[in-house]
N, C-alpha and C positions, 0 to 999 in steps of 0.2 A: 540231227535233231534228237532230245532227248526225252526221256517220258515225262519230264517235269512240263518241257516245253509243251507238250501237245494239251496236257495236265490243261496248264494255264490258259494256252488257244481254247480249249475246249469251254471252262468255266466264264474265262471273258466274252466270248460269244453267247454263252447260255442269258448272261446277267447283262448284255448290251441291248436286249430286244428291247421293242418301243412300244410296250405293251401299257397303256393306259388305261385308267381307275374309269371302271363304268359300276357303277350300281342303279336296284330301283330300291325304292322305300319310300315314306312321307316325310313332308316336311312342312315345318312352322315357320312364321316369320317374328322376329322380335317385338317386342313392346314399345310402344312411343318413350315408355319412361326410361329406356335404354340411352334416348340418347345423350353425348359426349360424353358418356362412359368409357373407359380404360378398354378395350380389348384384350388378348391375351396376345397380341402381335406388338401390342402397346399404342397403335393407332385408335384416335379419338372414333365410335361410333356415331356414323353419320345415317340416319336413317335416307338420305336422299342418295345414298350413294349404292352400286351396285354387287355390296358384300354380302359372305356370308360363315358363318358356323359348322366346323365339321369335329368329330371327335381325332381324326387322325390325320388327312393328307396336310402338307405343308404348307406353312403361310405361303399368301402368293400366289398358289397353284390358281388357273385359271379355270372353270368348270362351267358347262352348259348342261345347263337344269331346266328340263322339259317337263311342263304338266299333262299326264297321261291324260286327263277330261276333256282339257279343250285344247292341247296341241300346239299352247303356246310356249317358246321358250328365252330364255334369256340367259348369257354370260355371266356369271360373277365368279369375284376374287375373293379366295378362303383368307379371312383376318382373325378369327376367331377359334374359338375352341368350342366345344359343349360337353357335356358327360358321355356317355356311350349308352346310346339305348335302343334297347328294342323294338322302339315306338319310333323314333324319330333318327333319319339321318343328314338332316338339314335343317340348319337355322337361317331363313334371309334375313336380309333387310326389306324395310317397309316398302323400298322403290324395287327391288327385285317381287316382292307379294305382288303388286298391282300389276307389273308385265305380265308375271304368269297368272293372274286371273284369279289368285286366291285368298285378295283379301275378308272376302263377304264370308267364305267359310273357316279361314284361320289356318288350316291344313291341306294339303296336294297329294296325291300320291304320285310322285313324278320320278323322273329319269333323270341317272346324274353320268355326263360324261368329261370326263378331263380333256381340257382343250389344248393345242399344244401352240406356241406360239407361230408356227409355219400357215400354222391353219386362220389364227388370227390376223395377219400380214403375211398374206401371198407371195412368194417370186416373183411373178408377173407383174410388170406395173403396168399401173391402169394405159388405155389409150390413150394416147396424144391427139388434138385435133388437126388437122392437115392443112384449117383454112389458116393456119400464121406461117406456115411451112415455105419455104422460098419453092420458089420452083426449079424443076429439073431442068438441066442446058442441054 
């Protein structure tokens, strides 16, 4: 084995971890007058659906966004972009505002964690019930 090899073992294990996007900060939800507006994903904005606004991770990426006041949380899919700000690292949707509890004030300061797909669809498949099950001989 040569030093390139271990080189390369070495940086492909460094950059293989499964280290996901947590942050905290506040977050807004969009304006009614937003909706069917263009995105920057190019999907139509649907205020009933459970999107949201990030300055940088990838469309698509799935993220659980917890409200540090009242503990509620909810899943959304980043489709959007925003500016990058000091103030804000999250834009919902109107239906993701209502889960977490913060339409009445407009802003959260909540938890954002990247969710990975293993974690959204388990291994495990659900139970089977035993009463349609034939029985054992």
């Amino acid at each position: 084995m040569n030093i390139c090899s271990v080189v390369l073992i070495l940086i492909l294990s460094f950059f293989s971890g499964s280290s996901k996007y947590a942050a905290n900060g506040k977050a807004s939800f969009y304006a009614d007058r937003m909706q069917g507006h263009r995105t920057a994903s190019g999907e139509r904005y649907d205020k009933n659906q459970l999107t949201a606004a990030h300055a940088t991770l990838p469309f698509n990426t799935k993220v659980l966004v917890t409200n540090l006041k009242n503990g509620k949380s909810v899943v959304v899919k980043i489709n959007d972009r925003m500016a990058r700000s000091r103030h804000h690292i999250l834009d919902v949707s109107r239906a993701a505002a209502v889960e977490l509890g913060m339409v009445r004030d407009g802003t959260a300061a909540v938890k954002l964690t990247e969710v990975t797909e293993d974690i959204l669809q388990p291994d495990t498949p659900l139970a089977v019930s035993e009463a349609g099950a034939t029985p054992k001989q």
